[in-house]
C-alpha positions as CSV (number, residue, x, y, z in Angstrom):
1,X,0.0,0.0,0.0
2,X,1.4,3.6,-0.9
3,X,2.1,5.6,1.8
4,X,-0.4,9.2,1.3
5,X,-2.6,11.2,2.7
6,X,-5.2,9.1,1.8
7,X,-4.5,5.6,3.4
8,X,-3.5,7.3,6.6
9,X,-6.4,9.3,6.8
10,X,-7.9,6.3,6.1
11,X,-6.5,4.2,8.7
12,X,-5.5,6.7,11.1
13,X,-2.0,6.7,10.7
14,X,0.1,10.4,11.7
15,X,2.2,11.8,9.7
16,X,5.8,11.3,10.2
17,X,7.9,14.0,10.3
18,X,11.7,14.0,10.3
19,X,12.1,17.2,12.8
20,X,12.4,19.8,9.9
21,X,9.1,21.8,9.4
22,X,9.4,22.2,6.0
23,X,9.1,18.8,5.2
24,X,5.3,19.2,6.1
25,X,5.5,21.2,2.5
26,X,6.5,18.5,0.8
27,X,3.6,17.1,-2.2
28,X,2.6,13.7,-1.7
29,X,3.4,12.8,-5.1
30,X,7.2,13.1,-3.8
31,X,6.8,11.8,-0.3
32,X,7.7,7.5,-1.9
33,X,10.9,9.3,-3.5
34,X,12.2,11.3,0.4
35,X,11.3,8.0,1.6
36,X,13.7,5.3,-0.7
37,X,16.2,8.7,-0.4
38,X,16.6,8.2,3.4
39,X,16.7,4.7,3.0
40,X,19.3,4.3,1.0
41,X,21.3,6.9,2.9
42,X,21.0,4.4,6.0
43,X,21.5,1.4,3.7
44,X,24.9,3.0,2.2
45,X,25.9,4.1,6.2
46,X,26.1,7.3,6.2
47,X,26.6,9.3,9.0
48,X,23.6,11.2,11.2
49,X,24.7,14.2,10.5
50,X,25.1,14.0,6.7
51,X,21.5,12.3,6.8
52,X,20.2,15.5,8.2
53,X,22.1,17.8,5.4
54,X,21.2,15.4,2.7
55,X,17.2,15.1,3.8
56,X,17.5,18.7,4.1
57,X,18.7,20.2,0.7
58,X,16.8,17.3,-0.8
59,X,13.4,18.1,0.6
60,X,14.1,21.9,-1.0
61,X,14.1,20.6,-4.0
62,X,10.7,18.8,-3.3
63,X,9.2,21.5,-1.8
64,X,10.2,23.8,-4.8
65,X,8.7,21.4,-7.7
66,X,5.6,20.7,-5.6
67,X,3.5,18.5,-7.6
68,X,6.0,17.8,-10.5
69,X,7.6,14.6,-9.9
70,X,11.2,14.4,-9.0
71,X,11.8,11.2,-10.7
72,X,10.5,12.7,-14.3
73,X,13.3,15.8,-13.6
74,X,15.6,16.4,-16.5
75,X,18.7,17.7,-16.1
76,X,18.0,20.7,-17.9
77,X,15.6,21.5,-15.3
78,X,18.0,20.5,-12.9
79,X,20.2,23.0,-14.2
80,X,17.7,25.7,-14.0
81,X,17.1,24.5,-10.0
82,X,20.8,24.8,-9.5
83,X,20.7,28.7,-11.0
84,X,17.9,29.6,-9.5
85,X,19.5,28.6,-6.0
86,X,22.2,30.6,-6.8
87,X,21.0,33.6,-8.5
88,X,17.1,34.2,-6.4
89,X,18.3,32.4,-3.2
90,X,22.0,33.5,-3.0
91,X,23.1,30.2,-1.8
92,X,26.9,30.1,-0.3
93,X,29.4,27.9,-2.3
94,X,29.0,25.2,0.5
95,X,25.3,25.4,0.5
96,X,24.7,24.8,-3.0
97,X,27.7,22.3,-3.2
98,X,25.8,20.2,-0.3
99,X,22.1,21.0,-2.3
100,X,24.3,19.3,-5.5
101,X,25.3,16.9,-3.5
102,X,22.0,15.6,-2.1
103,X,20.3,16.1,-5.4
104,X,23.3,13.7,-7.1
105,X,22.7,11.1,-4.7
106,X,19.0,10.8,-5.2
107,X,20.1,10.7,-9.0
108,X,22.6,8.6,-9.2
109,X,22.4,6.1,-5.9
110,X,18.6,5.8,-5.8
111,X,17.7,6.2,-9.5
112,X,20.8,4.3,-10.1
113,X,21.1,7.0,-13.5
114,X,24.6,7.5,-13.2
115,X,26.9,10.4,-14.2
116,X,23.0,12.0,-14.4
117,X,24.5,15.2,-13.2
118,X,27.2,15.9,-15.2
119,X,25.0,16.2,-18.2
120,X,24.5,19.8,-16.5
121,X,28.4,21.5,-16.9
């Protein structure tokens, strides 16, 4: 069974949130893909604290597509998320190299589309 607003509403199941408020902002339609992201951040061992980054910059992503899922993402479009941080958002160097980094990981480790992100320099 998927897990959505509608089965939990349905059987009375709360929301689970990981401690970031703006993960409540996330669409639905992109909750199954945070989900097999912080699983496969456990699964490849990766430290607490990068967890937390990770989760972090990737559920800005999420939260900026909204509806569109981030599974049909091209990297154009990627590109233009990346610019957008940059130029409107006046991310630091480290900020949008951790952003990259989160965003190449979903890509490339859980996606399995690898070198995804370099189709962007």
């Amino acid at each position: 069974m998927p897990d959505n607003t509608f089965y939990r509403k349905l059987f009375g199941i709360e929301r689970e949130y990981s401690g970031k408020s703006s993960l409540i902002k996330i669409h639905e339609v992109n909750l199954p893909a945070l989900n097999r992201f912080k699983e496969q951040l456990l699964i490849k061992a990766y430290s607490p604290n990068t967890i937390r980054t990770y989760v972090t910059e990737f559920a800005q992503l999420l939260i900026t597509i909204k509806s569109f899922s981030v599974d049909e993402l091209n990297a154009e479009q990627l590109r233009s998320y990346f610019l957008y941080c940059i130029k409107k958002l006046q991310l630091s160097e480290n900020a949008l190299h951790s952003r990259m980094n989160a965003v190449k990981f979903y890509f490339e480790q859980v996606l399995n589309r690898e070198n995804f992100l370099r189709l962007l320099c």
